[in-house]
C-alpha positions in Angstrom: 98.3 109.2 113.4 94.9 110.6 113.1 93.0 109.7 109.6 91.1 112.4 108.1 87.5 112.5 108.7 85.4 111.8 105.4 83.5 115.4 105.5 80.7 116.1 103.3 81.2 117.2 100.1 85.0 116.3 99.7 86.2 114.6 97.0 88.0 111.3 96.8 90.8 113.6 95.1 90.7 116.4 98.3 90.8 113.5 101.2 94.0 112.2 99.4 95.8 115.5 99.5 94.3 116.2 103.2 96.0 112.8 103.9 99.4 114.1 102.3 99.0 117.3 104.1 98.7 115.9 107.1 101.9 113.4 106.9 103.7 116.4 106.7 107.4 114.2 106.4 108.9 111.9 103.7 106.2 110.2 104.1 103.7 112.6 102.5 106.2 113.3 99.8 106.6 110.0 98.8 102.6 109.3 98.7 102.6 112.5 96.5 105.2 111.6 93.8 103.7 107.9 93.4 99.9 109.4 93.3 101.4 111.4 90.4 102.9 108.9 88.8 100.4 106.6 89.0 98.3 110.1 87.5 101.5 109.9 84.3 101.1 106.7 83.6 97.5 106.1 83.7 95.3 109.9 83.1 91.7 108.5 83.2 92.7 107.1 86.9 89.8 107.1 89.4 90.9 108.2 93.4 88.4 107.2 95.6 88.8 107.1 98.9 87.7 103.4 101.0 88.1 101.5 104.3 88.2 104.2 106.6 90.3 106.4 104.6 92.6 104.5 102.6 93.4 106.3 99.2 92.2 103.9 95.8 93.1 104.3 92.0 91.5 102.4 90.4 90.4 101.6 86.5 87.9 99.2 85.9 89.1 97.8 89.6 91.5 99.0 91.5 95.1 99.3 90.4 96.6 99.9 93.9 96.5 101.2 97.1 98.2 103.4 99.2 99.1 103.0 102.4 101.3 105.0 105.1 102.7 104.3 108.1 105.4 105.1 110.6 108.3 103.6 108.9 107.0 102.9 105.7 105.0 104.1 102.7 102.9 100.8 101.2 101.6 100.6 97.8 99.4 97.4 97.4 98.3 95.9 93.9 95.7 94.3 94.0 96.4 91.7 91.0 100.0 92.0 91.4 100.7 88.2 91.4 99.5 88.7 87.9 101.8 91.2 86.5 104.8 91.0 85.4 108.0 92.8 87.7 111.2 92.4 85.6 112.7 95.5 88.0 111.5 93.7 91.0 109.8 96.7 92.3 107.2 94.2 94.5 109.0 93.8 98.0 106.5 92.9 100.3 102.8 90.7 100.5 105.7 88.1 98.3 103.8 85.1 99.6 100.1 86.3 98.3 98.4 84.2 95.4 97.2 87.8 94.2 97.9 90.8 95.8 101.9 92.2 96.2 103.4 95.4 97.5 106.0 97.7 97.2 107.0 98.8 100.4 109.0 101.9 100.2 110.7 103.6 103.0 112.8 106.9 103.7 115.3 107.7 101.2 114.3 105.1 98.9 113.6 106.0 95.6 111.6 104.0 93.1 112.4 103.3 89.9 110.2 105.9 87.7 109.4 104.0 84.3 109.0 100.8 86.0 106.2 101.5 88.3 104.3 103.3 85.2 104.7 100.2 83.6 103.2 98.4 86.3 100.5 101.1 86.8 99.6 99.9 83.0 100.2 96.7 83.2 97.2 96.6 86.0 95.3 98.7 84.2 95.2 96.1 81.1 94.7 93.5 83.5 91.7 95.0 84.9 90.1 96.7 81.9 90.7 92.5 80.2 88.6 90.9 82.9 85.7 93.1 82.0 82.3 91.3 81.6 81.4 91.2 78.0 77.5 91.5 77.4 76.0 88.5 75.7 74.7 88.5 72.4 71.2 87.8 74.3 71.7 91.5 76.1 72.6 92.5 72.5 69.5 92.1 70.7 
């Protein structure tokens, strides 16, 4: 599959839906209802749009990333070692001391409140790991 080029003057935010576009299959429907979720359950979200276009959200480091390929839509967290999973939504990247994945393929449906919750859960995780300044920066 052919990646979008980054162009000039697009947005995170516009590469993301060129990528959807261009899937054109489940595949691009599933990216799509996960970016909104992810949107639902965290609205101060930032796309962006890194490695030679792989779509980001991130907040205060990135919450996940999503991934497509031919049989399989991948959504990586990067600190999901660290959250909790009681709906065992993580199926894949198991054996990681940090990362894990959901892996979600055709006809697969994902279970709505419990990704949100993840999507939150890494969004606390990240925002808690935030450098606090010193009281030396302070005064």
């Amino acid at each position: 599959m052919k990646k979008p080029s980054v162009s000039q003057g697009q947005s995170a935010s516009e590469l993301i839906s060129k990528r959807i576009a261009e899937l054109g299959d489940w595949r691009g429907e599933t990216l799509s209802r996960m970016r909104k979720l992810i949107k639902k359950a965290d609205p101060a979200v930032l796309e962006e749009w890194k490695w030679m276009g792989t779509p980001i959200w991130s907040h205060d480091g990135i919450i996940c990333t999503g991934e497509s390929y031919k049989n399989v839509v991948k959504l990586t967290f990067a600190k999901g070692a660290s959250l909790k999973d009681p709906a065992h939504l993580f199926n894949s990247s198991l054996e990681g001391n940090v990362r894990r994945a959901i892996d979600i393929h055709e006809g697969e449906e994902v279970d709505e409140s419990a990704f949100k919750a993840l999507v939150r859960q890494a969004v606390t995780l990240n925002s808690s790991g935030k450098l606090k300044p010193s009281k030396k920066a302070k005064s």
